[in-house]
MIDOSE-1310 file (N, C-alpha, C; in nm, 2 decimals, decimal comma, always signed):
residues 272
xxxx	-12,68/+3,29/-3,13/-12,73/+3,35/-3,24/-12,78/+3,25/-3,34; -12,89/+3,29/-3,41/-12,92/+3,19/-3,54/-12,82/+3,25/-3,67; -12,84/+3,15/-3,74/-12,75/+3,21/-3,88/-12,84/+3,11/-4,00; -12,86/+3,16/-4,13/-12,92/+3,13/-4,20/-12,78/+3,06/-4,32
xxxx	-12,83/+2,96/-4,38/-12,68/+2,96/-4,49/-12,80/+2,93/-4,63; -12,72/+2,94/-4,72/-12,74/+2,90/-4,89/-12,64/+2,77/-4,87; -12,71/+2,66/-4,90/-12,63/+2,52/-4,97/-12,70/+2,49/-5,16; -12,55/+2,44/-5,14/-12,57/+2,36/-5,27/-12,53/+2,19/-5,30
xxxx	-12,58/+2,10/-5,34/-12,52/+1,93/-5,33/-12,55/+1,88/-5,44; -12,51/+1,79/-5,51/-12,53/+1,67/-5,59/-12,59/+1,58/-5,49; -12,67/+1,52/-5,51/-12,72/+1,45/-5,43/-12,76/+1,23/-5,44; -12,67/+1,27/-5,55/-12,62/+1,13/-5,65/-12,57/+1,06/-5,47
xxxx	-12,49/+1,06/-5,41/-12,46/+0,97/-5,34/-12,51/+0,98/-5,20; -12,62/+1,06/-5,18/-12,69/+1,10/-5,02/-12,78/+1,00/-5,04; -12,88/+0,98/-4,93/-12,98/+0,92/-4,88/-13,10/+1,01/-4,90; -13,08/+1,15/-4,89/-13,15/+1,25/-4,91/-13,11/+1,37/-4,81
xxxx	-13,19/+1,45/-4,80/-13,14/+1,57/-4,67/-13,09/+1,54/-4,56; -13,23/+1,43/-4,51/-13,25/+1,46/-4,34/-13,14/+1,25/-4,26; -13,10/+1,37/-4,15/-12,98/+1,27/-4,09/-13,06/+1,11/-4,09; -12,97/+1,04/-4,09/-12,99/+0,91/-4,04/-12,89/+0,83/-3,95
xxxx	-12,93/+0,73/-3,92/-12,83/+0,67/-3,84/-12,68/+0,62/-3,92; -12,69/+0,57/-4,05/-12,58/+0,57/-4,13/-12,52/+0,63/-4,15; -12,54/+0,76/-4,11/-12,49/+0,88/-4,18/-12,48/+0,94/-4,30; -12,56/+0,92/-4,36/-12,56/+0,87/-4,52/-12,63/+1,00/-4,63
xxxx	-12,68/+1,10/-4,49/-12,77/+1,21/-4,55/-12,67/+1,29/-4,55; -12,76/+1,39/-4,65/-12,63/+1,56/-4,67/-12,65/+1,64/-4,50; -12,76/+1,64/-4,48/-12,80/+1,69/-4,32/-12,69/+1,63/-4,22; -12,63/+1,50/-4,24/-12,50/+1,46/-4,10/-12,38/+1,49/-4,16
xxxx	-12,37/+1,58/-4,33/-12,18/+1,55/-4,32/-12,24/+1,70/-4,27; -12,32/+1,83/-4,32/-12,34/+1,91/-4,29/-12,31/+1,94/-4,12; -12,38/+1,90/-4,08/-12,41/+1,89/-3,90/-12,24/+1,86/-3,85; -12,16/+1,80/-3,89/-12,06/+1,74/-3,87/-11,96/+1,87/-3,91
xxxx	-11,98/+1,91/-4,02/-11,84/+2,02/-4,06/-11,90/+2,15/-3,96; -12,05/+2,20/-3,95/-12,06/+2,27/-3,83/-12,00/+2,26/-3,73; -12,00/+2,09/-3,68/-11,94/+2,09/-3,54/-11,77/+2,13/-3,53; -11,73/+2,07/-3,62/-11,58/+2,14/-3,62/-11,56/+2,30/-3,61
xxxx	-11,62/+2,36/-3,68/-11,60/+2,48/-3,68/-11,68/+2,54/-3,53; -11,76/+2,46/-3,46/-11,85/+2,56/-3,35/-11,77/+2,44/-3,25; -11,71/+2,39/-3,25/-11,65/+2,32/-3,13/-11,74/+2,22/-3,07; -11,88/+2,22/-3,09/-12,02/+2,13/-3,01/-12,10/+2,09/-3,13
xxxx	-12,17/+2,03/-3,06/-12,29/+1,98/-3,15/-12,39/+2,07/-3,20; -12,40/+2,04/-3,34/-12,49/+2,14/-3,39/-12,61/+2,10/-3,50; -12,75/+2,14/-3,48/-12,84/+2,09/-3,52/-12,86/+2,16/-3,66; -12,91/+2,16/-3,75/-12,96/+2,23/-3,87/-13,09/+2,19/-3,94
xxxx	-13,16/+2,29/-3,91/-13,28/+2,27/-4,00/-13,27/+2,31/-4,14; -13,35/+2,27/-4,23/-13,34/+2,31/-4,42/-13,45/+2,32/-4,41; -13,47/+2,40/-4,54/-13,62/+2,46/-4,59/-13,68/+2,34/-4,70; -13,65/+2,27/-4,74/-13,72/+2,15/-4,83/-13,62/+2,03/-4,79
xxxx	-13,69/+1,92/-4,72/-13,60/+1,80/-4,73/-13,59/+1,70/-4,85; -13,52/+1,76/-4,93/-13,49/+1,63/-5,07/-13,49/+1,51/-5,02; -13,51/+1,42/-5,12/-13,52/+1,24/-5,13/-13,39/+1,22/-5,14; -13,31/+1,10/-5,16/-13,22/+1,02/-5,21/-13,20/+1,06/-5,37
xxxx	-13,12/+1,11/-5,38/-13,08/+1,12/-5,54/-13,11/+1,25/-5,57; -13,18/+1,33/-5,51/-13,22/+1,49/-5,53/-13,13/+1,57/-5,49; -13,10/+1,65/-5,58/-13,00/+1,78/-5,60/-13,09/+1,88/-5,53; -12,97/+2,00/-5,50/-13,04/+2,13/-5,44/-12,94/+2,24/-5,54
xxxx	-12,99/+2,29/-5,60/-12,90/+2,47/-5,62/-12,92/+2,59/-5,52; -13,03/+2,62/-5,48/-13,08/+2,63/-5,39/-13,14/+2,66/-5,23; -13,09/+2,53/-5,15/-13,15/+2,51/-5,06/-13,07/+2,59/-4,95; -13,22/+2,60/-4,83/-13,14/+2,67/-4,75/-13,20/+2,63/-4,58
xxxx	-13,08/+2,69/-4,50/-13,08/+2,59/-4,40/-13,04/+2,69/-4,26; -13,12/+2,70/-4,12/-13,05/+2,77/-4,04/-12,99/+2,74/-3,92; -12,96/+2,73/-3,80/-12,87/+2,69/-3,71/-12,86/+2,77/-3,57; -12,86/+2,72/-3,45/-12,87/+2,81/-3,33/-12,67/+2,77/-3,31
xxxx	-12,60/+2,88/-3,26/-12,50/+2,86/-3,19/-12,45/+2,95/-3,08; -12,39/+2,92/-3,06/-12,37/+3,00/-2,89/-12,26/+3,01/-2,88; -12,13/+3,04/-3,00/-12,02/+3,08/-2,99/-12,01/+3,18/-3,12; -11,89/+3,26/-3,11/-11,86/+3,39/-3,17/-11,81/+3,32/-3,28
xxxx	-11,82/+3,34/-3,42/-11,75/+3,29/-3,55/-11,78/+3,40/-3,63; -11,68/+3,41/-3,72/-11,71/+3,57/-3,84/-11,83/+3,49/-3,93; -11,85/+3,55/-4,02/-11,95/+3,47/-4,13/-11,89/+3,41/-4,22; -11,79/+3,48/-4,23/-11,66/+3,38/-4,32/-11,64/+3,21/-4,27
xxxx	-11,64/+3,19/-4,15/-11,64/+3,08/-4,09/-11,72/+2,94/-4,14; -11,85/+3,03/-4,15/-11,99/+2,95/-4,22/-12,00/+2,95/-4,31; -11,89/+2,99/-4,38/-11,89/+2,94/-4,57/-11,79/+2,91/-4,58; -11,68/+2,95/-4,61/-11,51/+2,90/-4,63/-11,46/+2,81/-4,51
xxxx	-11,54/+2,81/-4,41/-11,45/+2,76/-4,35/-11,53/+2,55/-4,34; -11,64/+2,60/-4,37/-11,73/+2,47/-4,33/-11,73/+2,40/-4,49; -11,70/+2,50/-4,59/-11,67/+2,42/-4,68/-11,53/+2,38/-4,69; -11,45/+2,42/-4,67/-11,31/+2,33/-4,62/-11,33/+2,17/-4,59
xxxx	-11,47/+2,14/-4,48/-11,45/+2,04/-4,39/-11,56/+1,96/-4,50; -11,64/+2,05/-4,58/-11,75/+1,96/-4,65/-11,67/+1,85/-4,76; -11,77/+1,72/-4,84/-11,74/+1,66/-4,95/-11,75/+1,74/-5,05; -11,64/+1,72/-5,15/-11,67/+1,85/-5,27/-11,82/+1,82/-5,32
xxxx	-11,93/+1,77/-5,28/-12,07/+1,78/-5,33/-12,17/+1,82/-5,27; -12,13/+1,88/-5,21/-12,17/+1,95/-5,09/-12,10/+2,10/-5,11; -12,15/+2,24/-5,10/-12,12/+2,35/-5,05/-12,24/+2,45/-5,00; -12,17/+2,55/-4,88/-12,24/+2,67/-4,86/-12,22/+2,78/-4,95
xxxx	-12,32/+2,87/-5,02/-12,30/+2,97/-5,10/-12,27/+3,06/-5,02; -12,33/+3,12/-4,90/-12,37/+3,20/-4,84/-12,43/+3,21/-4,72; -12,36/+3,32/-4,57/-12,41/+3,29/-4,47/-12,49/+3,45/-4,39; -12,56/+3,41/-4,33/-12,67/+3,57/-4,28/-12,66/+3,54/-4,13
xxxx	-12,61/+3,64/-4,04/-12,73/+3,62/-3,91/-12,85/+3,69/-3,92; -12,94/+3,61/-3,85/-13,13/+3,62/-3,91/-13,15/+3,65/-3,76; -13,28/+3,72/-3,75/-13,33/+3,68/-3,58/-13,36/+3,54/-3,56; -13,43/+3,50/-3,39/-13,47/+3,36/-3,41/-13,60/+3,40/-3,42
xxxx	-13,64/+3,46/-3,48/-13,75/+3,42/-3,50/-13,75/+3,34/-3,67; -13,66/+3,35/-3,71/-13,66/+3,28/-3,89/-13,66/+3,18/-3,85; -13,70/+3,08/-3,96/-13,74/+2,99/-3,98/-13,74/+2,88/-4,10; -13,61/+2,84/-4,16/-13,57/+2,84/-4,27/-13,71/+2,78/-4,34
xxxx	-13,81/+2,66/-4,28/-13,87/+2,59/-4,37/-14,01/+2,67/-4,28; -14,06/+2,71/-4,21/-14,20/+2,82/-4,21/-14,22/+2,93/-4,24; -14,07/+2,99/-4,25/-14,12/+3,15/-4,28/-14,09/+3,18/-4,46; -14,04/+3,04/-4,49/-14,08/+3,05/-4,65/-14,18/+3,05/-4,73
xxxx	-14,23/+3,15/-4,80/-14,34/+3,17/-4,85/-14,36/+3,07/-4,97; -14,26/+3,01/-5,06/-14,26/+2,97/-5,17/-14,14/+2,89/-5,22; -14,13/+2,78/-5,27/-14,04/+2,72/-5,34/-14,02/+2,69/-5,49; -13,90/+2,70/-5,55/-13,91/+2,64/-5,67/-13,86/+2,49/-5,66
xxxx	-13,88/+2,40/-5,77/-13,82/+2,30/-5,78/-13,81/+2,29/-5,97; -13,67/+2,20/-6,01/-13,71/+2,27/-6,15/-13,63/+2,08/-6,16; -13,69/+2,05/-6,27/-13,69/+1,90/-6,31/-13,59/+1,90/-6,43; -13,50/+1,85/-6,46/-13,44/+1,83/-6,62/-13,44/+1,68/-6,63
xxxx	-13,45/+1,72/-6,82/-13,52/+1,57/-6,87/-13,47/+1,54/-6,99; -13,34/+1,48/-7,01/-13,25/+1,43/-7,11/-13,37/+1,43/-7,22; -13,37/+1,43/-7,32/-13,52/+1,37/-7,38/-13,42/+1,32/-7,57; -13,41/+1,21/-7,55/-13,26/+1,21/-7,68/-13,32/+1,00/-7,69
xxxx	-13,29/+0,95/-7,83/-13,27/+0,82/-7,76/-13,17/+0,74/-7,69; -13,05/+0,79/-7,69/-12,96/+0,74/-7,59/-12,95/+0,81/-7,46; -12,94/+0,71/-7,35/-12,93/+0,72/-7,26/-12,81/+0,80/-7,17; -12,82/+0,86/-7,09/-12,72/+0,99/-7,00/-12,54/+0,93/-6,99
xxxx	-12,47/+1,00/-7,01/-12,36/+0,94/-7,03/-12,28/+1,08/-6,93; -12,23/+1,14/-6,99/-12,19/+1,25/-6,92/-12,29/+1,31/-6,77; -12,40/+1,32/-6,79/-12,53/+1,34/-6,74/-12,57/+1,21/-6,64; -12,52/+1,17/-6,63/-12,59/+1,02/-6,56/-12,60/+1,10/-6,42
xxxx	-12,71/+1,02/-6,33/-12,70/+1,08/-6,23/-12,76/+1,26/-6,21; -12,76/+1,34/-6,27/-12,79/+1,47/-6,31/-12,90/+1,47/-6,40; -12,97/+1,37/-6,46/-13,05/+1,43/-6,51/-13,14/+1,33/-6,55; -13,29/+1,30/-6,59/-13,40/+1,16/-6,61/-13,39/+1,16/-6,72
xxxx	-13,44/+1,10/-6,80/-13,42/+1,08/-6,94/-13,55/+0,99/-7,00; -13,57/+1,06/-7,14/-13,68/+0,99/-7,19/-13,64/+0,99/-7,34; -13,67/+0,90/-7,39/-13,62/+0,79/-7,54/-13,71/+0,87/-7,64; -13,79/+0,86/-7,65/-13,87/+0,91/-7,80/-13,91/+1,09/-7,75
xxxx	-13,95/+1,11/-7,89/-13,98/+1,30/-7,85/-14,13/+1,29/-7,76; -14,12/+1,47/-7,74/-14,22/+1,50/-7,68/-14,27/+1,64/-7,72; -14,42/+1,61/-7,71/-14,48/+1,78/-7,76/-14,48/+1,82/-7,64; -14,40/+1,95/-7,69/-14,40/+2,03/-7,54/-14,52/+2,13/-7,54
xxxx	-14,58/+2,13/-7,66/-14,70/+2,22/-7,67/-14,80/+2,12/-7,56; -14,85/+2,05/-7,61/-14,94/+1,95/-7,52/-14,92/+1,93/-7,41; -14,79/+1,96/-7,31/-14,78/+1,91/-7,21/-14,80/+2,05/-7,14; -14,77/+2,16/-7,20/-14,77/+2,30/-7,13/-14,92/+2,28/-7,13
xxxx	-15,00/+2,29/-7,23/-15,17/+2,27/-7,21/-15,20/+2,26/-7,09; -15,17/+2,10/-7,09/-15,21/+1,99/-6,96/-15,21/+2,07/-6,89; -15,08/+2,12/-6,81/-14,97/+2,16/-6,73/-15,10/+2,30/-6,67; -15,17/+2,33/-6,71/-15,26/+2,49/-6,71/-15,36/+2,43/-6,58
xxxx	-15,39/+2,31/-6,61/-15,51/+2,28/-6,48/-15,42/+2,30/-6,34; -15,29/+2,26/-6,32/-15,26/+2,25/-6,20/-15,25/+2,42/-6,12; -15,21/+2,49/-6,23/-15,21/+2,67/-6,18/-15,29/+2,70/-6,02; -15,25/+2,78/-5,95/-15,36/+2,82/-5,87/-15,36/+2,71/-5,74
xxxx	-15,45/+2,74/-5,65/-15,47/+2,64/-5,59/-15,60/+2,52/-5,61; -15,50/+2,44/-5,55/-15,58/+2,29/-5,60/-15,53/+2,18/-5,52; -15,57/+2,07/-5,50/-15,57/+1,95/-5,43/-15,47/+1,85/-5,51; -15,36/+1,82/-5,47/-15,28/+1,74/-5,52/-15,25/+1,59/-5,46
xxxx	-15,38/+1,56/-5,44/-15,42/+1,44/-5,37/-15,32/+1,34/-5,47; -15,36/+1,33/-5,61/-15,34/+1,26/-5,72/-15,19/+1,25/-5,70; -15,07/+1,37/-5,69/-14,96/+1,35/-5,76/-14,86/+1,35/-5,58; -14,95/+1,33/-5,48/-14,84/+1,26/-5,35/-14,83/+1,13/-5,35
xxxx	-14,69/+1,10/-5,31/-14,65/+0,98/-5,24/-14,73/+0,89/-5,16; -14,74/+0,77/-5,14/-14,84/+0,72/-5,04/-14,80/+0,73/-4,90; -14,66/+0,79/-4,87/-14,58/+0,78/-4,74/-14,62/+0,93/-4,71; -14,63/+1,01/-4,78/-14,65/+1,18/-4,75/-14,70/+1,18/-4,63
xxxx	-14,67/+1,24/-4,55/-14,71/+1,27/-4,41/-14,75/+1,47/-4,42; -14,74/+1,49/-4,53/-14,83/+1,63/-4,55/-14,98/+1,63/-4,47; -15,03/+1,75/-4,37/-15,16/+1,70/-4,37/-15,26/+1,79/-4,41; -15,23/+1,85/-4,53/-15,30/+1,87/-4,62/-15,24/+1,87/-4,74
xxxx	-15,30/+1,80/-4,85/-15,30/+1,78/-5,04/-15,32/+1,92/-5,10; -15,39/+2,02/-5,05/-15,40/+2,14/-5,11/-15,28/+2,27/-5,12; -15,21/+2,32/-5,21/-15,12/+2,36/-5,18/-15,15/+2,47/-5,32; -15,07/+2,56/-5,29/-15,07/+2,70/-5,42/-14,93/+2,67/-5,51
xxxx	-15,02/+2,66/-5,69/-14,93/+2,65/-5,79/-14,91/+2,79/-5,82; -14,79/+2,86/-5,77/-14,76/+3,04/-5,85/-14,75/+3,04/-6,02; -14,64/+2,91/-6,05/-14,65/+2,87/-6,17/-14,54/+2,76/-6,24; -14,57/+2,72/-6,32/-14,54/+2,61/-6,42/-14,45/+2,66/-6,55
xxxx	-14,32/+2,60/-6,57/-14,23/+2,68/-6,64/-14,20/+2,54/-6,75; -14,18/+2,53/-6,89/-14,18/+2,38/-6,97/-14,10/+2,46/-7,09; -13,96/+2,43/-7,09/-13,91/+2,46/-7,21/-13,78/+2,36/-7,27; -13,74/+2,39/-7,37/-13,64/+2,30/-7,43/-13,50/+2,36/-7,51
xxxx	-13,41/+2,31/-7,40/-13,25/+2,32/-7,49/-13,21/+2,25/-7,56; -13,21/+2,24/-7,69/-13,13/+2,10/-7,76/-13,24/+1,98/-7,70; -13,17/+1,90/-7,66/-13,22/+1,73/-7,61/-13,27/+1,75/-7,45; -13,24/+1,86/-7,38/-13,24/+1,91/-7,26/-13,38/+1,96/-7,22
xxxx	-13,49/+1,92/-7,20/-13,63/+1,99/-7,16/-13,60/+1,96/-6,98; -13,65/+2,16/-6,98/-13,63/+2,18/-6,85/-13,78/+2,20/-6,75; -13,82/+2,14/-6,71/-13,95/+2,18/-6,64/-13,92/+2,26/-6,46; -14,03/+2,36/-6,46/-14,01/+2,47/-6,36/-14,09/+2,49/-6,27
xxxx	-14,10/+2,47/-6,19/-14,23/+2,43/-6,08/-14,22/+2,51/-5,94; -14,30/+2,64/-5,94/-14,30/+2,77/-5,82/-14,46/+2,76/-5,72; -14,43/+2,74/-5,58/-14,55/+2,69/-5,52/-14,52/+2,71/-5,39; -14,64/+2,73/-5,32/-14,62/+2,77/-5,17/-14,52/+2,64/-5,11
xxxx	-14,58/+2,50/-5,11/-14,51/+2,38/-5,05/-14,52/+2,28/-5,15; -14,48/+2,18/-5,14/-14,47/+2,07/-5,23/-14,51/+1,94/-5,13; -14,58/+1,85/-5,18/-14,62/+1,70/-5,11/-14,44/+1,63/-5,19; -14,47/+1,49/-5,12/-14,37/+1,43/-5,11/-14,41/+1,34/-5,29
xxxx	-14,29/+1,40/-5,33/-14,25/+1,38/-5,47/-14,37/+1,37/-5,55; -14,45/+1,51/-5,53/-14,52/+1,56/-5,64/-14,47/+1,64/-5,75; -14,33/+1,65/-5,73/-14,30/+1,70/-5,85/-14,29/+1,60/-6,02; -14,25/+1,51/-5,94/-14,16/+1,37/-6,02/-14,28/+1,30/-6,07
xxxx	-14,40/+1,29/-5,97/-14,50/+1,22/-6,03/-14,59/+1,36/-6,14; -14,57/+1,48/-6,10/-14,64/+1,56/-6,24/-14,55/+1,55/-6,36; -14,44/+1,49/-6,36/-14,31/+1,55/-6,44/-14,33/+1,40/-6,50; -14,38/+1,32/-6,42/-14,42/+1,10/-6,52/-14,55/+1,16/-6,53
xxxx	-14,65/+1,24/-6,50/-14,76/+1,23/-6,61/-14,77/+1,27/-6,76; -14,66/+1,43/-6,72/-14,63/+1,55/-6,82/-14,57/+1,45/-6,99; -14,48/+1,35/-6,90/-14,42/+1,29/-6,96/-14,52/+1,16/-7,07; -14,59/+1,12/-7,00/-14,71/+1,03/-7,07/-14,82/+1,14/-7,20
xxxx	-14,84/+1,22/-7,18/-14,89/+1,34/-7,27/-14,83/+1,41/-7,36; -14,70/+1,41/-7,35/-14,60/+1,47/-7,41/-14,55/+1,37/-7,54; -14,58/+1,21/-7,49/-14,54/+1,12/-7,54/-14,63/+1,10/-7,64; -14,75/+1,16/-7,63/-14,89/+1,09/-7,71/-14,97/+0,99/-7,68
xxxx	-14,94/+0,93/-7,51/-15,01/+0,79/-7,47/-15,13/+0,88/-7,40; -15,14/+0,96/-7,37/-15,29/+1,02/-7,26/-15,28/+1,11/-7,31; -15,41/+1,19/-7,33/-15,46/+1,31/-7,42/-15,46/+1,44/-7,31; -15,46/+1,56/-7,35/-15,43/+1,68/-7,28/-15,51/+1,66/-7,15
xxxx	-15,64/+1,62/-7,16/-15,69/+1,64/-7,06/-15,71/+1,58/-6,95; -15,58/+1,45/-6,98/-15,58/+1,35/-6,84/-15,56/+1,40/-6,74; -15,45/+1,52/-6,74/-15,41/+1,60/-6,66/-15,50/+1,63/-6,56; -15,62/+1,69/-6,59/-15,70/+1,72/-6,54/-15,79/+1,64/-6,45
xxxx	-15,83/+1,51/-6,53/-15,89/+1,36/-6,51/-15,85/+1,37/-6,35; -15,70/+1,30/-6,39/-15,64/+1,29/-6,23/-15,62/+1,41/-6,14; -15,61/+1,51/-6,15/-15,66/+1,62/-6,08/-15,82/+1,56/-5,92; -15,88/+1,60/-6,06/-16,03/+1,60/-5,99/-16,02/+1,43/-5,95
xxxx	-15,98/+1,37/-5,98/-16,00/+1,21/-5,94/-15,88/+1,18/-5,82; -15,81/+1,24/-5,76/-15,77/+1,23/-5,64/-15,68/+1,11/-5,60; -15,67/+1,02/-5,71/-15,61/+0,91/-5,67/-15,50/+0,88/-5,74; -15,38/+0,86/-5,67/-15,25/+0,85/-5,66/-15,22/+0,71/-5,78
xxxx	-15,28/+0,60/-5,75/-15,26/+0,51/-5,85/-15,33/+0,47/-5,99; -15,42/+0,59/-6,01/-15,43/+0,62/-6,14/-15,31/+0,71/-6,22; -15,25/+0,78/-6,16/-15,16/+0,84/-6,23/-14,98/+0,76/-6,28; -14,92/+0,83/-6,32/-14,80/+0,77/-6,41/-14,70/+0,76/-6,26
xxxx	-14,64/+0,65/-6,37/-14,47/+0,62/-6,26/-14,40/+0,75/-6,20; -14,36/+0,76/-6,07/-14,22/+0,84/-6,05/-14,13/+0,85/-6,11; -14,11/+0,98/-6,19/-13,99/+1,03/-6,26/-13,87/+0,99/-6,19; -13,76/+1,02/-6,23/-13,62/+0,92/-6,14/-13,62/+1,04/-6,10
xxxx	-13,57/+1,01/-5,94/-13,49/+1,14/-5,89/-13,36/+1,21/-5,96; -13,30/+1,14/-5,99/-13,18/+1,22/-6,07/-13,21/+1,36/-6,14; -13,30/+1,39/-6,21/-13,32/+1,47/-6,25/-13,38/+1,61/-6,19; -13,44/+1,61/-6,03/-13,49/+1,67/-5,96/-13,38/+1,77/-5,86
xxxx	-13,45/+1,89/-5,90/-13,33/+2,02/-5,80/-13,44/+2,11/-5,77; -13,40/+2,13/-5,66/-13,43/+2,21/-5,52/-13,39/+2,35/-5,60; -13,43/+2,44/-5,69/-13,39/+2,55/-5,71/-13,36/+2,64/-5,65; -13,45/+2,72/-5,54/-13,47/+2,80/-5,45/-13,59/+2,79/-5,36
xxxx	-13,58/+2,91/-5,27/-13,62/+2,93/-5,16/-13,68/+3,08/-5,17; -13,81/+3,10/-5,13/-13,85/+3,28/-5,11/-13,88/+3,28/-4,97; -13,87/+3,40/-4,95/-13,87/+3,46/-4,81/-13,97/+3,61/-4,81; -13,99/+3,67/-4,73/-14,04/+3,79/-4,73/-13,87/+3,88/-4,73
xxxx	-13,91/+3,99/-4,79/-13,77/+4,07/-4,85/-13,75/+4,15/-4,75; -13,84/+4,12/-4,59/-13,79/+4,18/-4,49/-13,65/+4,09/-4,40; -13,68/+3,94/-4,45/-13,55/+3,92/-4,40/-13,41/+3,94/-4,42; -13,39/+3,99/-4,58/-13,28/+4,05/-4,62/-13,19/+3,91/-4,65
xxxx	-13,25/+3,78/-4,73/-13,14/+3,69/-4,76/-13,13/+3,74/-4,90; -13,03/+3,66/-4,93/-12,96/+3,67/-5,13/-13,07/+3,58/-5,12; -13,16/+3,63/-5,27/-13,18/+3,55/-5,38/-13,13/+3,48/-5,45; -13,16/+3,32/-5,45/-13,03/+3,24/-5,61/-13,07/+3,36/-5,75
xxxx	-12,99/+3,33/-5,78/-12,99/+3,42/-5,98/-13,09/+3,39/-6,05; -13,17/+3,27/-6,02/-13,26/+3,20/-6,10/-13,34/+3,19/-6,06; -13,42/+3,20/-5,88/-13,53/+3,23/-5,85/-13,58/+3,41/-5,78; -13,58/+3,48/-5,82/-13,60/+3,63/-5,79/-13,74/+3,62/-5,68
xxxx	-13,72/+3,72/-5,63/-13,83/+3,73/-5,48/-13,99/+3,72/-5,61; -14,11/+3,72/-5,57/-14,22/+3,72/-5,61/-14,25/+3,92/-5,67; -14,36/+3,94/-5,70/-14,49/+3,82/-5,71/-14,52/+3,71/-5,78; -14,57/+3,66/-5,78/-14,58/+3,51/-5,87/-14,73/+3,52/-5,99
xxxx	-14,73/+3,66/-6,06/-14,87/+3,60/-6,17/-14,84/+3,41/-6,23; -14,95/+3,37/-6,20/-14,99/+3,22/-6,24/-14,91/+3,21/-6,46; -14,85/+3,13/-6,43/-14,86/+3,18/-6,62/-14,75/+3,00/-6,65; -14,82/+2,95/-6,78/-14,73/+2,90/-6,79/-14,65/+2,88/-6,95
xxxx	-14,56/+2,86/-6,96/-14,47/+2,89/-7,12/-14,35/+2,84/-7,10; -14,27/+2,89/-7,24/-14,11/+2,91/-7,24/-14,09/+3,02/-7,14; -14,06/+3,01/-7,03/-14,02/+3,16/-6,95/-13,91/+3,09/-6,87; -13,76/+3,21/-6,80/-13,67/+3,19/-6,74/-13,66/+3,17/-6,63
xxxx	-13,79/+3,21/-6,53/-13,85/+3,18/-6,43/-13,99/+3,15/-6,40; -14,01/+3,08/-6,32/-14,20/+3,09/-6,25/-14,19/+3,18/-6,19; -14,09/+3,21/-6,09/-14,11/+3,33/-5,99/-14,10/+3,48/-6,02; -14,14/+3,50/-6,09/-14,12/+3,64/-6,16/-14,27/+3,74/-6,11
């Protein structure tokens, strides 16, 4: 049978998702407390594979096995064997035809951004941080060209092995708690750490060094090394996952199924 699960991780001390030979990723303690509980080896795929230092609230992951286990097994029991930074929220059997990372229609990712001049103390690890203020009016502006679909040649990685830059923005979410500015990012797929490089442009505009419409500049201009530094991963979470509401998983509390009008503001979700 396949089974679908909800994880959650801190991701402060991983390599990132996907296994490695060190073992160093959240994908081998995972794979590993499966195996205890299914007696054999057990493979797991995820719907977004985070970087090194990237959190998930979020993320979700499914599994072929060939032995009988309650569903209780696949959450209480495999969190038993996990690191406390590491948990399953929740477990489904799905047909095989699901597909944790194709049959997802849409992802959030939502960025938080110390924004204070001292540096993360409590927060370290949890969250990026930036020293002087920021207009958050100016950067929501910017933030309007990416809506929709568009070519995100500019804000991928040079290693992206995406093989296409074109991808659907549902929408863009920019608000502020106290010192806490949260950025909200709802989209069919994401290129490799396009969030972190829109979130180091947002951050250059916000600052008052590049005017509203650089945003756009690099848009149409396609090139990766015109744009700003990579945001630290610390601050980057895997919010959720959408699915068609025929497969019958939980929604996280903070990403709700679609539709997705384009819009961007103070709002509690993009995926609304």
């Amino acid at each position: 049978m396949r089974i679908a699960v909800g994880l959650e991780y801190n991701g402060t001390a991983y390599c990132g998702w996907q296994t490695q030979p060190s073992g160093c990723a959240v994908q081998n303690v995972f794979e590993r407390a499966l195996a205890e509980i299914a007696g054999t080896r057990i493979t797991a795929v995820c719907a977004g594979r985070t970087d090194a230092g990237v959190h998930a609230t979020g993320q979700v992951a499914h599994f072929d096995v060939e032995v009988n286990r309650p569903l209780t097994a696949w959450v209480r029991g495999v969190n038993a064997l996990l690191p406390a930074s590491v948990a399953v929220t929740w477990a489904r059997e799905v047909p095989a035809e699901f597909h944790a990372r194709y049959s997802a229609v849409a992802r959030t990712y939502r960025y938080l951004l110390l924004n204070r001049p001292e540096r993360p103390g409590l927060w370290a690890g949890r969250v990026g941080w930036y020293h002087r203020p920021l207009d958050l009016g100016a950067m929501r502006r910017a933030a309007r060209c990416l809506l929709g679909e568009q070519d995100f040649s500019a804000f991928r990685a040079a290693e992206c092995q995406a093989r296409s830059a074109i991808k659907l923005m549902h929408g863009i979410s920019i608000e502020r708690a106290g010192r806490l500015v949260t950025f909200e990012f709802c989209a069919s797929a994401f290129l490799h750490h396009m969030v972190r490089i829109i979130v180091g442009c947002l951050i250059e505009i916000g600052a008052g060094r590049r005017p509203i419409g650089w945003l756009e500049s690099l848009r149409d201009a396609r090139d990766r090394t015109e744009a700003a530094r990579t945001a630290d991963s610390a601050g980057l979470y895997l919010a959720g996952v959408i699915y068609d509401p025929g497969w019958n998983l939980p929604s996280t509390p903070d990403t709700p199924p679609g539709p997705w009008p384009g819009h961007i503001g103070a709002a509690s979700s993009t995926c609304r």
